[in-house]
C-alpha positions in Angstrom: 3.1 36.5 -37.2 2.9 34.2 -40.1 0.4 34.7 -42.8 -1.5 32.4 -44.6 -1.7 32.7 -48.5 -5.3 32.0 -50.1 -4.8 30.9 -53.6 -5.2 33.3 -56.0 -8.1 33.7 -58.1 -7.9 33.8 -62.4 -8.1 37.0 -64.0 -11.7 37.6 -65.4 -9.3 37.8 -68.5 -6.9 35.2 -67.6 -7.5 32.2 -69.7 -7.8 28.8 -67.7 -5.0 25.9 -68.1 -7.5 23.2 -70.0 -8.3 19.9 -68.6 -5.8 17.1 -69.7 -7.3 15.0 -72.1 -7.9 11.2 -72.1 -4.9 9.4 -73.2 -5.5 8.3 -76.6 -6.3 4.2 -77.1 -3.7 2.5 -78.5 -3.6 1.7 -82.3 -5.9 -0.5 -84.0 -8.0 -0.6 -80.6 -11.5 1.0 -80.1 -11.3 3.6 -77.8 -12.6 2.3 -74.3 -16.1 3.9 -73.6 -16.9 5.6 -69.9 -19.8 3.7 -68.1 -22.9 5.2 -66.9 -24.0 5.1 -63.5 -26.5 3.0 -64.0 -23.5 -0.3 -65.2 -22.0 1.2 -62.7 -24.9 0.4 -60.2 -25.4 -2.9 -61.8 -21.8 -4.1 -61.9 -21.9 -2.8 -58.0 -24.7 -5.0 -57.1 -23.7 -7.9 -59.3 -20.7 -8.1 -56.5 -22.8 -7.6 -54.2 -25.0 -10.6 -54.8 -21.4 -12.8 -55.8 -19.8 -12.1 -52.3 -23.0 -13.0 -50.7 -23.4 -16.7 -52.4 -19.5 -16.9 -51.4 -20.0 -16.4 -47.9 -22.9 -18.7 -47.7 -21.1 -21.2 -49.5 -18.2 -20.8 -47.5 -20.4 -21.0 -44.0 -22.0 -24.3 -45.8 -18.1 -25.8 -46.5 -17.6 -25.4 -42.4 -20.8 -26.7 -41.0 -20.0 -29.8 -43.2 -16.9 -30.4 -41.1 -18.6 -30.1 -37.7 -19.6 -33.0 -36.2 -23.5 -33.7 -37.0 -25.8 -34.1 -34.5 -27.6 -37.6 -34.1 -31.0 -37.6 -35.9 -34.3 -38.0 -33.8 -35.7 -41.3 -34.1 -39.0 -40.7 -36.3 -42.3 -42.0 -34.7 -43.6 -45.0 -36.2 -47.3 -44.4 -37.5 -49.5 -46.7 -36.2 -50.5 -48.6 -39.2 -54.0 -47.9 -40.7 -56.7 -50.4 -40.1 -58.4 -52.2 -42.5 -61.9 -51.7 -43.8 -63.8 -54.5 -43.8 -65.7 -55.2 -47.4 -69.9 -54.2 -47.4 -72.2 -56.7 -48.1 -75.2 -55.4 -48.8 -77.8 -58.1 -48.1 -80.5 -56.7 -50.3 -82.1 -58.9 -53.0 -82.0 -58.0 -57.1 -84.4 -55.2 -57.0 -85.3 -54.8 -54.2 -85.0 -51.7 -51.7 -82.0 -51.3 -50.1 -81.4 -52.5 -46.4 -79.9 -49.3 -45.0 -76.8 -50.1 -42.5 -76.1 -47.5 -39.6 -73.3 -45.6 -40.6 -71.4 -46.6 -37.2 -70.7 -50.0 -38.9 -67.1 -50.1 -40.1 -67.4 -51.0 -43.8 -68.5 -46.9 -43.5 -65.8 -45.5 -41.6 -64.4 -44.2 -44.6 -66.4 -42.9 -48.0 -66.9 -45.8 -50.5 -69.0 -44.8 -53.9 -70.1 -48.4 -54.2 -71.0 -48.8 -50.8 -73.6 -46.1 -50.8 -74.7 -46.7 -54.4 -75.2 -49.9 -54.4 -78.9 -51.8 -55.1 -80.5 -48.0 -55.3 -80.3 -48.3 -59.6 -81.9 -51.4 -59.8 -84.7 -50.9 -57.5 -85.5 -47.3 -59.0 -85.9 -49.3 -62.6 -87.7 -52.5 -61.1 -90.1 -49.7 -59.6 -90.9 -48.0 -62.8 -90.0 -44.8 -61.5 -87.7 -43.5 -65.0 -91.5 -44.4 -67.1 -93.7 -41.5 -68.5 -96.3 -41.3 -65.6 -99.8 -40.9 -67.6 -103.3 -40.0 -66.2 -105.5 -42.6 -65.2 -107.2 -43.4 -68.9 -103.4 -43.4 -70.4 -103.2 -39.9 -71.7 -100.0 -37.2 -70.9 -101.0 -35.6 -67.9 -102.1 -32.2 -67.6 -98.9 -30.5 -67.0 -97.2 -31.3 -70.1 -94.5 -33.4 -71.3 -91.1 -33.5 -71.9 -89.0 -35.7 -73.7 -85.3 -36.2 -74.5 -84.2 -39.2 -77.4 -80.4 -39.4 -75.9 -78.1 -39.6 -78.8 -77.0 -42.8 -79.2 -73.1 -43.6 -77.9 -71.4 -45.9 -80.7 -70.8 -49.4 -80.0 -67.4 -48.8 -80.8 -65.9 -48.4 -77.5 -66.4 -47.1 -74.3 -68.2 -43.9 -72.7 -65.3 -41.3 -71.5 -65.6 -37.5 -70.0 -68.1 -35.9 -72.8 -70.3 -38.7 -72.3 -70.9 -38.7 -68.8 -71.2 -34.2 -68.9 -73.6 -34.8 -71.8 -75.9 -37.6 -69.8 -75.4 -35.2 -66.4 -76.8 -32.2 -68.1 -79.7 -34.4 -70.1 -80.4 -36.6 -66.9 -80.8 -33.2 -65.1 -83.5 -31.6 -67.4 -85.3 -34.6 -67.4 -85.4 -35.1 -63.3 -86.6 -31.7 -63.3 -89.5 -31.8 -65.4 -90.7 -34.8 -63.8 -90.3 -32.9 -60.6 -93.1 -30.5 -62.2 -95.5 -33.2 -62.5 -94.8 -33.4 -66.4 -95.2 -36.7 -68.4 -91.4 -37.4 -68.8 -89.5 -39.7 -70.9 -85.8 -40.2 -71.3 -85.2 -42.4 -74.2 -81.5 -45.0 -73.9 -80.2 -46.1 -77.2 -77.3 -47.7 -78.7 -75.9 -47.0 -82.2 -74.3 -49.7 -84.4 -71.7 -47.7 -85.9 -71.5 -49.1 -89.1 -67.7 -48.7 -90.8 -66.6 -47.3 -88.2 -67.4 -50.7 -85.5 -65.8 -52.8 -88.8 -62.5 -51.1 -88.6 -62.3 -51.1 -84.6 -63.1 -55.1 -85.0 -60.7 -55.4 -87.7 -57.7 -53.5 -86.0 -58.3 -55.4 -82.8 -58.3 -58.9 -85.0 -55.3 -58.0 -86.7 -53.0 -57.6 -83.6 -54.2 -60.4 -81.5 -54.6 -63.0 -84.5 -52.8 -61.2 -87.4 -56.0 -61.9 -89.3 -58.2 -60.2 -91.7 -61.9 -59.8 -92.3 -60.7 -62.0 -95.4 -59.1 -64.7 -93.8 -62.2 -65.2 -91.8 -65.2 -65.3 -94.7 -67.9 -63.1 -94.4 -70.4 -65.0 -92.3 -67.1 -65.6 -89.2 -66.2 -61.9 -89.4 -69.9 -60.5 -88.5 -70.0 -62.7 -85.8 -66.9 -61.4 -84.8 -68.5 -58.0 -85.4 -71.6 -58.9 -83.1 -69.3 -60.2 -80.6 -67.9 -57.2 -80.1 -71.2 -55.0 -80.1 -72.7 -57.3 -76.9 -69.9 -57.1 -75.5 -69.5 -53.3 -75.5 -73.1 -52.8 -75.6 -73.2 -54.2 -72.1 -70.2 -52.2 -71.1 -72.0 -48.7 -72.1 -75.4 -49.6 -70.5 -73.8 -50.5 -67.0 -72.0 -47.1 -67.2 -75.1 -45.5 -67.8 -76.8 -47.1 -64.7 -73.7 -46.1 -62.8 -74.1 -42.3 -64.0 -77.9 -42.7 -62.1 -79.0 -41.7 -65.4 -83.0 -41.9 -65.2 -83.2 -43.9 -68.7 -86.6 -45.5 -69.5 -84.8 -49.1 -70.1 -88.7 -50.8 -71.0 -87.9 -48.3 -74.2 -84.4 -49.1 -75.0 -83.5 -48.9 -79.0 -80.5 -50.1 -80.6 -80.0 -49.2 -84.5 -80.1 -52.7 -86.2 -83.6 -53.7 -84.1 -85.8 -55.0 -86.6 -88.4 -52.7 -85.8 -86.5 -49.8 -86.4 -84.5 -51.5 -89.3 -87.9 -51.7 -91.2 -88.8 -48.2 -90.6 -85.1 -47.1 -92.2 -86.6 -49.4 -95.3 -89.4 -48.0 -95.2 -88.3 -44.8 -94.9 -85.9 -45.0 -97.9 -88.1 -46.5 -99.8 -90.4 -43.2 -99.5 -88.0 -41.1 -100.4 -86.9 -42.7 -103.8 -90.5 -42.8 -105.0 -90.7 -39.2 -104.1 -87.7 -38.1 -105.8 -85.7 -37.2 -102.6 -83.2 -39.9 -103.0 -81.8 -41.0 -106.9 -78.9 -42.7 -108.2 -76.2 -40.6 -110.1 -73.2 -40.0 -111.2 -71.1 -38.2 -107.9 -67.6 -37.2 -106.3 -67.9 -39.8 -103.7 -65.5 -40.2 -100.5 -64.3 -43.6 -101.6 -62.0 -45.9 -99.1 -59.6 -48.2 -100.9 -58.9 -50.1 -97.0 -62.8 -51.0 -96.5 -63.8 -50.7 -100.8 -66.9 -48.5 -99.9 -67.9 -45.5 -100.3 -68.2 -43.2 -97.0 -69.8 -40.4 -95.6 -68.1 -36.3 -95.0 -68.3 -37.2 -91.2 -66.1 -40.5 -91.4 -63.4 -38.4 -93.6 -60.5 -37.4 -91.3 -59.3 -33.8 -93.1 -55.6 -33.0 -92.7 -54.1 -30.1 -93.5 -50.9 -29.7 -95.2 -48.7 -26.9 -96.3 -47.4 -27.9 -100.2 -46.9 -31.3 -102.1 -46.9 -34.1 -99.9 -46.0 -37.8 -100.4 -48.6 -39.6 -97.9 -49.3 -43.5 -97.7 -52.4 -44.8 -99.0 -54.3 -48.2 -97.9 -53.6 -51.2 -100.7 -51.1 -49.1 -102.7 -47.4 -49.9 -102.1 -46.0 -46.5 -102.7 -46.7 -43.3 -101.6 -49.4 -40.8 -103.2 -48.7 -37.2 -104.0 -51.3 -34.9 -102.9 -51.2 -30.8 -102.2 -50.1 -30.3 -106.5 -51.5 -27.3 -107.0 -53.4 -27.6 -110.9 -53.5 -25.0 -113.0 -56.4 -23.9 -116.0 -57.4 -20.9 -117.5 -60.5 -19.3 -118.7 -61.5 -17.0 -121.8 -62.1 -13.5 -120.7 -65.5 -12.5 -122.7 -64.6 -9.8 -125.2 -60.9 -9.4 -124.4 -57.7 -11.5 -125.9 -56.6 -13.0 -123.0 -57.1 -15.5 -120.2 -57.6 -15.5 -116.4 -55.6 -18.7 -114.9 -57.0 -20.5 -111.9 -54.8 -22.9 -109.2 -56.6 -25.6 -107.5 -56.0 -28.4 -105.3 -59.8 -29.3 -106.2 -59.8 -29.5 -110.4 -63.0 -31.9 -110.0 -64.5 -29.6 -108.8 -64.3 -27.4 -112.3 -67.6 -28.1 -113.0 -69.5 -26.8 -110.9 -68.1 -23.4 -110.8 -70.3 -20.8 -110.7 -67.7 -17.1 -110.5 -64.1 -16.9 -110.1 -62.9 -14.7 -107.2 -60.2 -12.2 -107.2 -58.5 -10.0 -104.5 -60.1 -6.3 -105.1 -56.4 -4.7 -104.3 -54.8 -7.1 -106.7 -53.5 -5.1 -109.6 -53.1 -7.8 -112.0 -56.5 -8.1 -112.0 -58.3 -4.6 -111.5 -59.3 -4.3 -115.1 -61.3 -7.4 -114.9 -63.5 -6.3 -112.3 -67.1 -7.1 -113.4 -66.2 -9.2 -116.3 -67.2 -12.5 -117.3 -65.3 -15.6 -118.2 -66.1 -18.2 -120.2 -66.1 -22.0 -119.0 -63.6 -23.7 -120.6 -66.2 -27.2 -121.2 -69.5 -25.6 -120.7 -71.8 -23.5 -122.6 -71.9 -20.9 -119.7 -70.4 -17.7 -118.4 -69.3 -17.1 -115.1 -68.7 -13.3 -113.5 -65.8 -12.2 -112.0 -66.5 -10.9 -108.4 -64.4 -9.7 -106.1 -63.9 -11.0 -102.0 -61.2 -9.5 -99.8 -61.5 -12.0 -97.7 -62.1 -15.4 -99.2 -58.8 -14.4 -101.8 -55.4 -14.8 -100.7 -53.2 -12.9 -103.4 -50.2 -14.9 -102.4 -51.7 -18.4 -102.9 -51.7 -19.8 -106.7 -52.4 -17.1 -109.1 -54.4 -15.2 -106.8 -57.5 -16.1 -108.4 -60.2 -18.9 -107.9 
């Protein structure tokens, strides 16, 4: 009978043969590092995914060589039929015929089909005036009234305009709904400087002409030109917004009427003391040689000095120089320096401002300066937030 050997078990004592160990990288290489299971898995899958787009582009290769099948022909649509132009046969003002729907100027949705004559018979009617009791007084309900802001006659309505008018037109339809007195006041704004430049832009490319080259009296009829023209542009987008605008009211800014009242107006306030003549900072135009209001001013930001191109000068201007000037400290030998894009604005300083965590400046906390061209003393506050420590000097 032949036995069968089970190998041998260590010695509790018996030390075990150690594992051999990696073979050492050869020199001047890094040895090479083990991967983890989970490269492992993602190399795995990675071949995965690569044998995959092989066999399909494989099985794409031999259906390329099989003969292809002949393509169905595709059914020709039957082409569309035309829809014969409305003509509505209603007279200026009038109200509007109604057509059945069945005739085929409707078979498909047309805005101008169904809109059309409504407008002008609502305004012929009266319907968009403040209703008022018999003997001409607001009714008992109340009234309400909206003056619509007056839309430049420097171009064309766009989005804002027609949300604006919606939300307006809606109040006002509303309130007359509740038996109020209502009133929705049109107007139309000259514009000013800013109707100039448009009219001298759009002069210069067509004709390569200035205001100049035309004389005073030829450009502002070029200038009025414009407004009827655009004038009549924003008025029929109004009427096409349905907006219920009392048109018996309309106002446009250069009226005489309302011209006098500016005068007179003005003319109030001078003799009161409101308005006065000084010496100002002004925003001053060197294209249009006037000065012009803080809502004409287009601001740009930019992030040091800056060479920018300036109307009737032939080389650049440098603007974003920060300017630096110091004032006295009161009862200490030494000065507090200010940067400023704004040096005009020196005089009328009223406190410098320093960051409170700023320690080149913690010892002046509560202290005054002393202007450096007035007889007056200005404190030394401190503002966290209105103080960058990093711009300038870190105070202003």
């Amino acid at each position: 009978m032949s036995e069968k050997s089970a190998p041998s078990e260590p010695a509790p004592n018996q030390a075990q043969a150690p594992a051999p160990a990696p073979a050492p990288a050869p020199a001047g290489e890094a040895p090479v590092k083990e991967k983890s299971a989970k490269e492992l898995e993602k190399e795995r899958k990675k071949a995965e995914k690569l044998a995959k787009f092989n066999a399909k582009k494989a099985k794409q290769q031999a259906d390329s060589k099989k003969p292809s099948e002949p393509k169905k022909p595709k059914k020709e649509k039957k082409p569309a039929e035309p829809i014969p132009e409305f003509k509505d046969e209603t007279k200026q003002g009038d109200k509007k015929i109604l057509v059945s729907l069945e005739d085929a100027a409707f078979k498909a949705y047309n805005p101008g089909n169904v809109e059309s004559s409504w407008y002008n018979w609502w305004d012929k009617s009266g319907f968009f005036e403040p209703e008022l009791t018999k003997d001409g007084e607001i009714k008992p309900q109340g009234s309400f009234t909206i003056p619509a802001p007056p839309p430049n006659v420097t171009g064309t309505l766009h989005i804002g305009h027609a949300l604006t008018v919606s939300l307006q037109d809606t109040l006002i339809r509303y309130n007359r709904m509740k038996g109020k007195t209502t009133l929705f006041l049109p107007g139309f704004d000259h514009a000013g400087i800013a109707t100039q430049s448009v009219v001298e832009k759009q002069v210069w490319s067509k004709e390569g002409k200035t205001r100049h080259d035309y004389g005073r009296e030829k450009f502002v009829e070029k200038v009025w030109e414009w407004k009827e023209e655009y004038h009549a542009k924003i008025k029929n987008q109004f009427k096409k917004l349905g907006a219920s605008y009392d048109w018996s009211r309309e106002a446009f800014t250069l009226n005489p009427d309302l011209s006098e009242a500016v005068t007179e107006a003005f003319v109030r306030l001078h003799e009161d003391g409101t308005i006065y003549r000084a010496s100002r900072l002004v925003n001053w135009s060197t294209k249009l040689n006037t000065a012009i209001s803080n809502l004409e001013v287009d601001n740009k930001t930019i992030a040091g000095r800056t060479l920018l191109a300036v109307p009737n000068y032939e080389s650049k201007i440098e603007f974003g120089v920060l300017t630096s000037f110091s004032y006295e400290v009161e009862g200490l030998d030494e000065k507090l320096t200010v940067a400023t894009t704004r040096p005009e604005t020196l005089f009328g300083d009223t406190g410098v401002a320093v960051h409170p965590n700023d320690p080149r400046y913690k010892h002046l906390h509560g202290k005054f300066v002393k202007h450096p061209f007035l007889d007056r003393k200005i404190p030394i506050i401190c503002d966290d937030e209105a103080v960058d420590m990093e711009f300038g000097t870190g105070a202003g």
